[in-house]
C-alpha positions in Angstrom: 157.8 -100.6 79.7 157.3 -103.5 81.5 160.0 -102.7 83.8 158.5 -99.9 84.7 155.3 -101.2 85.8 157.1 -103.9 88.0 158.8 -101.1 89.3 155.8 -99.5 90.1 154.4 -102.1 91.9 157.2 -103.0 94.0 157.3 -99.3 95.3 153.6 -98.8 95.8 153.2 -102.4 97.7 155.7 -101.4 99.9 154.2 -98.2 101.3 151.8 -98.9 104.5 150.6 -96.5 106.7 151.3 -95.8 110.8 149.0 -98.7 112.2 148.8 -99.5 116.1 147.2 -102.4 118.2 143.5 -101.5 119.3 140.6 -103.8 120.7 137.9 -104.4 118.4 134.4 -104.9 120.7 132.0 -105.5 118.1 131.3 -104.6 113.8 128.2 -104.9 112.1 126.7 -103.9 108.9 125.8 -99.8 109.1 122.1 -99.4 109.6 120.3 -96.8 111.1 119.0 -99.3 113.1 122.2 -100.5 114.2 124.0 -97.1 114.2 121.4 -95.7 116.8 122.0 -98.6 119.1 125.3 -98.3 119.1 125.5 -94.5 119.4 123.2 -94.3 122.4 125.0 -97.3 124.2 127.9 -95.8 126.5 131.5 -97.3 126.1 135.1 -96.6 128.1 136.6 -93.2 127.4 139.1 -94.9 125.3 136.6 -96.6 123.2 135.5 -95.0 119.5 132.6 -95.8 117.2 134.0 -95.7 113.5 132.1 -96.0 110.2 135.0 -98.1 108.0 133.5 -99.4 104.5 130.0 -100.6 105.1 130.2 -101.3 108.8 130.1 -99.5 111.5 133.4 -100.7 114.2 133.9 -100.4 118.1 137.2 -100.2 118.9 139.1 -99.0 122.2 142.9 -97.9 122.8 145.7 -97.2 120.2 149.0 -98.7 121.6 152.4 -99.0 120.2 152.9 -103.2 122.1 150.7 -105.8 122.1 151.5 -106.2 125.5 149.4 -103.0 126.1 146.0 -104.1 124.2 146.4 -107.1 126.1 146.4 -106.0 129.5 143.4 -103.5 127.7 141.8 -106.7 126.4 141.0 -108.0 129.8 139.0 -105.1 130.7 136.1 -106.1 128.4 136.3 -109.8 128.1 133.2 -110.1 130.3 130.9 -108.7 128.7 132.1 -108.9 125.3 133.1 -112.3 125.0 134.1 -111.9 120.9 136.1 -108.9 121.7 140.2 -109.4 119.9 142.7 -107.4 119.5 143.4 -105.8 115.7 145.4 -103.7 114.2 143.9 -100.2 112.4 145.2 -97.1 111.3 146.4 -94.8 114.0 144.8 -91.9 112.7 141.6 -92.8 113.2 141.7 -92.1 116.7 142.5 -88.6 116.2 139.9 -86.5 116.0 141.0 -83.6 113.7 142.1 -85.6 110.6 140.3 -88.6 111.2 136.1 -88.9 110.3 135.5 -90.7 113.7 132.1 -90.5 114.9 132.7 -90.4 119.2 129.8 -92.0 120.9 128.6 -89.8 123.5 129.0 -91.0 126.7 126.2 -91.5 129.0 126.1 -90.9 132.5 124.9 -93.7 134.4 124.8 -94.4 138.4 128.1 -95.6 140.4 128.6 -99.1 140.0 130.0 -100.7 143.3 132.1 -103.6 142.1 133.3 -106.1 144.6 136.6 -107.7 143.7 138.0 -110.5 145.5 141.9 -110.8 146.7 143.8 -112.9 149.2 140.2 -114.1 150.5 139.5 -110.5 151.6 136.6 -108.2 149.7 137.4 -105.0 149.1 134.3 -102.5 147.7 135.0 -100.2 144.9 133.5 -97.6 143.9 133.9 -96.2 140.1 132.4 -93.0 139.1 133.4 -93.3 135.5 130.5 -93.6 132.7 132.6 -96.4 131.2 131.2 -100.4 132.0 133.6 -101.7 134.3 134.3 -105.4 133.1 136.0 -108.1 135.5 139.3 -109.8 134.8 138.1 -112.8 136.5 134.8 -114.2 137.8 133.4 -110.8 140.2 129.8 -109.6 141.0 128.5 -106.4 139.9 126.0 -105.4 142.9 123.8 -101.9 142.0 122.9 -101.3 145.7 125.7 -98.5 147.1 126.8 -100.5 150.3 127.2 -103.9 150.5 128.0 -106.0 153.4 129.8 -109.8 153.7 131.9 -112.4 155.5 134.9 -114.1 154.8 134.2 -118.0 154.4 137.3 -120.4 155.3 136.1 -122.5 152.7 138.6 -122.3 149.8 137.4 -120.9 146.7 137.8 -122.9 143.1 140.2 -120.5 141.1 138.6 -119.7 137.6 139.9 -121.1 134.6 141.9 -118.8 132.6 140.1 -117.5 129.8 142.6 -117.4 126.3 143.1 -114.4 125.1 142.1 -114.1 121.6 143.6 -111.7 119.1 144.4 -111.4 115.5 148.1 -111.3 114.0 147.4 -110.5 110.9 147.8 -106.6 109.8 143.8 -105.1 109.0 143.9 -102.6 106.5 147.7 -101.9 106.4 148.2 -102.0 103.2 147.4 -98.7 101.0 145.5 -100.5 98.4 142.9 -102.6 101.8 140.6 -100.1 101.3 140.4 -99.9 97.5 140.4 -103.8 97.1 137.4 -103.6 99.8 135.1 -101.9 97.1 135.6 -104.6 94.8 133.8 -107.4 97.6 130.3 -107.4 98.7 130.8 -108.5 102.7 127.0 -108.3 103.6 124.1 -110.3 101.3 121.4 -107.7 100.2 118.0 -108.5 100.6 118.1 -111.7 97.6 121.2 -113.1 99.8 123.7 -112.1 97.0 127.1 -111.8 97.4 129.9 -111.1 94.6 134.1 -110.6 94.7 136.3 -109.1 91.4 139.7 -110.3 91.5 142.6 -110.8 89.3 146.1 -112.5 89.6 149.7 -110.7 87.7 153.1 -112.5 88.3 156.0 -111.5 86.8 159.1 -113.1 86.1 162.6 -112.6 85.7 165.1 -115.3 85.3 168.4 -116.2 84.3 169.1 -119.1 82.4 173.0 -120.8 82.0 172.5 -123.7 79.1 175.7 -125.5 77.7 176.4 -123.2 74.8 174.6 -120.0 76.0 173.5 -117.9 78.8 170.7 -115.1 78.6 168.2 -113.8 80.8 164.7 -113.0 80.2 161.7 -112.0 81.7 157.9 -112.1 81.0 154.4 -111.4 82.3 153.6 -115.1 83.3 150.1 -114.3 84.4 147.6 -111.7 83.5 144.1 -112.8 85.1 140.8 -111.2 86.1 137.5 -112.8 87.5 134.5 -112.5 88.7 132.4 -114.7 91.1 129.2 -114.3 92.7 126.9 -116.4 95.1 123.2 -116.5 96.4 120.8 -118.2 98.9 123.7 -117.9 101.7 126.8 -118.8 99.1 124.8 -122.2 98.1 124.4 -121.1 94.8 127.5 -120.1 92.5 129.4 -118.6 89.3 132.2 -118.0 88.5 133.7 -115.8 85.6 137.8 -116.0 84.8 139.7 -114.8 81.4 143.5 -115.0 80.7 145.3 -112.9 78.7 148.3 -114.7 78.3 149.4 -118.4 77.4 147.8 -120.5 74.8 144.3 -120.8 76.8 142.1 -117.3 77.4 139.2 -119.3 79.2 139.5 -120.0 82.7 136.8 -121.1 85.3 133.4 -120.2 83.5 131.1 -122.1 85.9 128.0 -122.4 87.7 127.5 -124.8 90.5 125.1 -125.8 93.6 126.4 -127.1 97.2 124.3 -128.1 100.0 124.3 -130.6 103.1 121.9 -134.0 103.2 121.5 -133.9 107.1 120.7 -136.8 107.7 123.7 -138.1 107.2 125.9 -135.8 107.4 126.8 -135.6 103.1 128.3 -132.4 101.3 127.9 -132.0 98.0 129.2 -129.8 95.1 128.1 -130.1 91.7 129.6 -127.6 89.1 128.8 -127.5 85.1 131.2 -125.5 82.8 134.5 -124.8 81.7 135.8 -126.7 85.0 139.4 -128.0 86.4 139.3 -131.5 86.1 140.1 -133.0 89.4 142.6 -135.5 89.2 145.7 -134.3 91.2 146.9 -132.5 94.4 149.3 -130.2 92.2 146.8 -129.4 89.3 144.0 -129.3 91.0 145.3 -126.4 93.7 145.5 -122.8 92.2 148.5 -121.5 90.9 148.4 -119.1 93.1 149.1 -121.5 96.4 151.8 -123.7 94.7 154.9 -123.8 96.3 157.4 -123.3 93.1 157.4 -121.1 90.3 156.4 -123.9 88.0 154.8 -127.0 88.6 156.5 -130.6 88.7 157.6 -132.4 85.8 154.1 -134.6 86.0 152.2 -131.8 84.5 153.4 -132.7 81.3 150.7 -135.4 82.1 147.8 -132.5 83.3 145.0 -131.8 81.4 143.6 -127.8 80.6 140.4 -127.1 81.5 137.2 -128.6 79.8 133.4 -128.1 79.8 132.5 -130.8 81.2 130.3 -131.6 84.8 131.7 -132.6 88.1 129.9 -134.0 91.4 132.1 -133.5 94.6 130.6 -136.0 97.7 132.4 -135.3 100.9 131.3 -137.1 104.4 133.3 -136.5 106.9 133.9 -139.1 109.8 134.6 -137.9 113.3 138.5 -136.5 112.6 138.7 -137.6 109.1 137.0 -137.0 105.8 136.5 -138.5 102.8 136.3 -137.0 99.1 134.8 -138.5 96.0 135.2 -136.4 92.8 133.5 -137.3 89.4 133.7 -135.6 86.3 132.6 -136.4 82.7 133.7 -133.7 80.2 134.5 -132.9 76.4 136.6 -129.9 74.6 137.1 -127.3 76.2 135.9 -123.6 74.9 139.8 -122.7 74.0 139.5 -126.2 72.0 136.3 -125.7 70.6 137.3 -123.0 68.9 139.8 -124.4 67.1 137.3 -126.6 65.7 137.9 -129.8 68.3 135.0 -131.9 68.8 134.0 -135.1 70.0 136.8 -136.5 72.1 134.8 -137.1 75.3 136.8 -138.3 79.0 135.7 -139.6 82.8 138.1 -138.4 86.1 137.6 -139.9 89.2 139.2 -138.9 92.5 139.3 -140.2 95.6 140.7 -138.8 99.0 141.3 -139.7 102.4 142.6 -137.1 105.6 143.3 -137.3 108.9 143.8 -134.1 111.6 145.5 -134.8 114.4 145.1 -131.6 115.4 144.8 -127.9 114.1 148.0 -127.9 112.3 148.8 -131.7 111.9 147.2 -133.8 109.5 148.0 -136.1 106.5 146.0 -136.5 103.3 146.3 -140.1 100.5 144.6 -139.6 97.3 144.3 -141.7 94.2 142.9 -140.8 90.6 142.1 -142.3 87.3 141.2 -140.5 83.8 140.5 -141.6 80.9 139.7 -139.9 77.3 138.7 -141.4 73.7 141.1 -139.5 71.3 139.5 -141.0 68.1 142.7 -141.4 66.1 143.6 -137.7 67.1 147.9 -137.3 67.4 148.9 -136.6 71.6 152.3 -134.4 71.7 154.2 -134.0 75.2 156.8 -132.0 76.3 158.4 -130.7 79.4 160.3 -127.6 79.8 163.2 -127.7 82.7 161.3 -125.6 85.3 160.8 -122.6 84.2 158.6 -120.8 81.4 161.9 -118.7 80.7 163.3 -121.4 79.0 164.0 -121.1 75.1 163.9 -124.5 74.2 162.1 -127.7 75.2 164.4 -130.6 75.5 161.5 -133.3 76.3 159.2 -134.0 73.8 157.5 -137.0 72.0 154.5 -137.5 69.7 152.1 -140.2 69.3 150.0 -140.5 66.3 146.9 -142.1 66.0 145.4 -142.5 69.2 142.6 -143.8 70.1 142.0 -144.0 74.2 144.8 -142.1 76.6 144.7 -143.4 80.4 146.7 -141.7 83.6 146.5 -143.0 87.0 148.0 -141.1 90.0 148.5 -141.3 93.5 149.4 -138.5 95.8 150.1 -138.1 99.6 150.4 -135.1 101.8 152.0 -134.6 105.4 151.8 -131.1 107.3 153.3 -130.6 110.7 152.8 -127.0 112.2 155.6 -125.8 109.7 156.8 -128.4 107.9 155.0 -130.1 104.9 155.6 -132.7 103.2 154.2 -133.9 99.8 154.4 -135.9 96.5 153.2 -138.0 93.9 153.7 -140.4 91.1 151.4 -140.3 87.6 151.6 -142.9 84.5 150.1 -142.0 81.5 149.5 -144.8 79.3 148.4 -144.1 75.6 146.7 -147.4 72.6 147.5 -146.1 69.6 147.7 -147.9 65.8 151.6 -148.3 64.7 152.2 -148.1 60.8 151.3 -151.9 60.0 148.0 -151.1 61.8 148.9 -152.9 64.9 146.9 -151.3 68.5 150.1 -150.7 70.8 150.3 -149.2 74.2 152.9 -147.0 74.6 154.0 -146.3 78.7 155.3 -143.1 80.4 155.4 -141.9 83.8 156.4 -138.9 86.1 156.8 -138.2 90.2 158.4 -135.6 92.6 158.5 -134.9 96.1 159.0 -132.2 98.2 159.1 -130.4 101.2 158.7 -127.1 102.9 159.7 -124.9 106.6 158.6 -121.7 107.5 161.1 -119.8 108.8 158.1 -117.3 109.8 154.3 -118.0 109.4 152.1 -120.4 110.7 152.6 -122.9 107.6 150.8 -124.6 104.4 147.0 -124.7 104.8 145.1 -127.3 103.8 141.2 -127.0 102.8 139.7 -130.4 103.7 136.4 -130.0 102.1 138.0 -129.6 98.3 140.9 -131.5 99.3 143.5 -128.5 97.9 146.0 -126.4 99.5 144.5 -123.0 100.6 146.4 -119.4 100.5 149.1 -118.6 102.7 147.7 -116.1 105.0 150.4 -114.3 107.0 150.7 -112.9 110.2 152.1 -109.6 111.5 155.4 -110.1 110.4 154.7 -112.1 106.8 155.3 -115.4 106.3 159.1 -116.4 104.8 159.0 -120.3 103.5 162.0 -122.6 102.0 161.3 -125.4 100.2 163.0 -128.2 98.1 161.7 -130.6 95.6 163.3 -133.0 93.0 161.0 -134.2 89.9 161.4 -136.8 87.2 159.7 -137.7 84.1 160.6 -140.4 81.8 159.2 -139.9 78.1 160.7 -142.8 76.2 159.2 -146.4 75.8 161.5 -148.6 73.7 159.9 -151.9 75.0 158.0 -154.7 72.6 159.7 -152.9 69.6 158.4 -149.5 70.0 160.9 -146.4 69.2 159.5 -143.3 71.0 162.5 -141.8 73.0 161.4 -138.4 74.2 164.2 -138.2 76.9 164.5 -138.6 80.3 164.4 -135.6 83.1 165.2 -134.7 86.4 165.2 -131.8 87.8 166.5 -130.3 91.3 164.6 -127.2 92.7 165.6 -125.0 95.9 162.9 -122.3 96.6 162.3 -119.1 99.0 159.0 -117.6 99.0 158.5 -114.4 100.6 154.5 -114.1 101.9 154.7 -110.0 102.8 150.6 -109.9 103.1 147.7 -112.0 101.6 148.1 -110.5 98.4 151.9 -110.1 97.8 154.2 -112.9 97.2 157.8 -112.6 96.1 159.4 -116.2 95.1 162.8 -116.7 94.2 164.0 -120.7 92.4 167.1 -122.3 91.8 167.0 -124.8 89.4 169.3 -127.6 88.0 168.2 -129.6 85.3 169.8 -133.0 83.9 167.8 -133.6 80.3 169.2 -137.2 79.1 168.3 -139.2 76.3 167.4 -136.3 74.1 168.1 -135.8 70.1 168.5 -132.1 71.3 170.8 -131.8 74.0 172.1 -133.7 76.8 173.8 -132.3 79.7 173.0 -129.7 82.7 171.0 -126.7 82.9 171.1 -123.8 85.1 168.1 -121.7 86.1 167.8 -118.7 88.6 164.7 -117.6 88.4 162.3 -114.6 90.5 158.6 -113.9 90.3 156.4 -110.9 92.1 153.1 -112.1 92.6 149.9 -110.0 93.2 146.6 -111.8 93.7 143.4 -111.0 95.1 
């Protein structure tokens, strides 16, 4: 059954209608107001007035090459100066299938344009009840004749204006205009806005161990959510349930964000079942990492807890600065398994610097600490994938009373290429059986990096100091990437016998961004478990995932 759902999905997200390049002149919310403005203004003959969702759309031409809506573009950068060039359905530029409302057009007098070439003026005279817009810097004149001189004096040539346009597919995809209905893009009248979303990956892997080889496969992701905003997105919730893995409740929040400007100071402040800010890697979605799996260091991450969290962000000419503070407890999940009482603190603290658009780098450095109250702490590490039968990593503390991790993380993008890593010890005082306090040591790092073959590259949010969604252009986005991970679970030193193992862990990765929503992501994974009761040798993992989020 499941197979037949993925198959379903693959098909269906692969159908797109006929779309063409078209220039989009203006779109506003659909009012009558607005609608009767629009409808009594007069536009080119090419030029349509379309009612799409809730707004009502402008847009002129349907051509095959972007070459063509370029040359089309220039006709109406004067007088609309936030005019681009999008892509749309062909069809709704013909009239018999499509519900098109055609703005009638208006009859107004000639227009006598003088144009100036070679230092010569030549008057023109257009009859047509389109606007005739200027390429360059011209003079519309209403009287019928005009009369000039030539001046010797030479003339400054106009800056060329940058042509503007979008290369990113709108409404392509069959399911655009059903995801649409699940957004509010306008505020009503209390400034609310709301989105419903949900994320499913799938995966299929293969798995090659010393003594066996299977493959498997497995929804590894079954979310929905629900978020909402007021008083111009100041305001916030947020609702999110899982139905798989060990924890059903996600981000069930409420926050506040505003500006002191004065000086120039963001702030966030959240209350809930909240992310607990403490690394690059765990504190980005799921959805935007760049393997399958996170690094081995998440053996070190902590779930989500209700708890509070105060972002401060000031930013400083090209560079900003991030302060995140959380105090928290157990989380819901936790809670209900009767888990009280074992309060923490996170602190994180980030620096970045843009260069420019697509250049920047990012240093960050964390500390948490949480009062266990002579609870036990287990950890264990899979090999890179969730497919993965058995856990080779694993060790168990008993008796703990206070668990600390520190980490430090760094960041580098250039246009395509990224860059990125970090390093994370986890250091746990726990009572030994003759009632000694010991501190027992482990620690975890990776780096990686990342191309795109096709696609602008990683994105980087600077204000919550996370990586943002791939979004791709016309053609997609197609990324490889390569990261190497180790993790270190044993601490033999002043007499102490924990040996959990040693890990590393070599990952190759293609990901596959066919539109905002679709990812496909393929991982190749050797893993070198030593030190372990269980086994101790190398493990071979091919592993695929479809992705659907939005």
């Amino acid at each position: 059954m499941k197979i037949v759902i993925l198959l379903t999905l693959l098909l269906s997200s692969l159908y797109a209608s006929k779309s063409c390049y078209t220039v989009q002149l203006m779109s506003a919310y659909n009012s009558t107001n607005i609608k009767d403005e629009i409808l009594n203004t007069s536009y080119d003959s090419s030029c349509k007035v379309m009612e799409i969702g809730k707004n009502i759309t402008v847009r002129c031409g349907c051509f095959e090459k972007i070459k063509d809506a370029r040359e089309h573009l220039s006709l109406f950068s004067g007088a609309y100066k936030k005019a681009y060039i999008a892509t749309t359905y062909a069809y709704r530029f013909e009239d018999k299938k499509s519900a098109v409302i055609v703005a009638p057009l208006l009859a107004p007098k000639p227009i006598v344009v003088v144009k100036e070439e070679k230092k010569k003026l030549q008057v023109v005279s257009k009859k047509k009840p389109a606007l005739v817009l200027e390429k360059k810097s011209k003079k519309t004149i209403k009287s019928k004749e005009v009369k000039t001189k030539t001046k010797k004096k030479k003339s400054k040539k106009p800056k060329e204006k940058k042509i503007k346009y979008v290369k990113k597919r709108d409404s392509v995809w069959f399911y655009d205009r059903y995801l649409d209905l699940l957004e509010s893009r306008h505020p009503n009248r209390y400034g609310y806005k709301y989105k419903f979303g949900a994320q499913v990956s799938y995966d299929m892997g293969y798995v090659n161990e010393a003594r066996e080889n299977y493959t498997d496969s497995d929804f590894r992701r079954i979310r929905v959510y629900h978020k909402g905003s007021f008083m111009d997105e100041r305001l916030f919730y947020e609702l999110e349930y899982s139905f798989t893995g060990p924890n059903n409740y996600k981000d069930i929040l409420v926050g506040y964000k505003d500006r002191v400007n004065s000086i120039g100071l963001d702030y966030r402040v959240k209350a809930g079942n909240i992310k607990i800010p403490f690394s690059l890697e765990t504190y980005t979605s799921s959805k935007n990492i760049t393997f399958m799996e996170r690094a081995a260091s998440d053996a070190f991450a902590e779930n989500r807890k209700l708890g509070v969290e105060l972002l401060l962000s000031q930013k400083l000419g090209n560079s900003r600065v991030n302060l995140f503070s959380a105090l928290y407890s157990d989380s819901i999940d936790e809670r209900k398994e009767d888990a009280y009482g074992q309060d923490g603190v996170a602190l994180r603290l980030t620096y970045s610097y843009k260069f420019h658009k697509r250049h920047l780098i990012s240093l960050g450095a964390a500390y948490m600490s949480r009062d266990m109250q002579g609870k036990n702490v287990k950890l264990n590490q899979s090999s890179g994938s969730r497919l993965l039968q058995h856990k080779y990593l694993s060790v168990k503390i008993k008796n703990v009373e206070t668990m600390a991790k520190n980490n430090v993380e760094a960041l580098y993008i250039f246009n395509k290429y990224s860059l990125q890593g970090e390093y994370t010890r986890f250091g746990l005082d726990a009572y030994n059986k003759r009632d000694y306090l010991q501190n027992y040591n482990f620690d975890a790092y990776y780096i990686e990096g990342s191309y795109f073959l096709i696609g602008k590259g990683k994105k980087y949010k600077f204000k919550e100091s996370i990586l943002g969604k791939i979004k791709p252009n016309i053609d997609g986005a197609l990324e490889l990437a390569l990261r190497y991970s180790y993790i270190n679970l044993t601490d033999t030193s002043n007499d102490k016998d924990e040996v959990g193992g040693t890990q590393s862990d070599y990952t190759m990765g293609v990901n596959w961004y066919v539109s905002k929503e679709l990812k496909f992501m393929l991982n190749y994974i050797i893993s070198e478990p030593t030190g372990t009761e269980k086994y101790d040798g190398l493990l071979q993992i091919v592993q695929g995932r479809v992705l659907f989020a939005f």
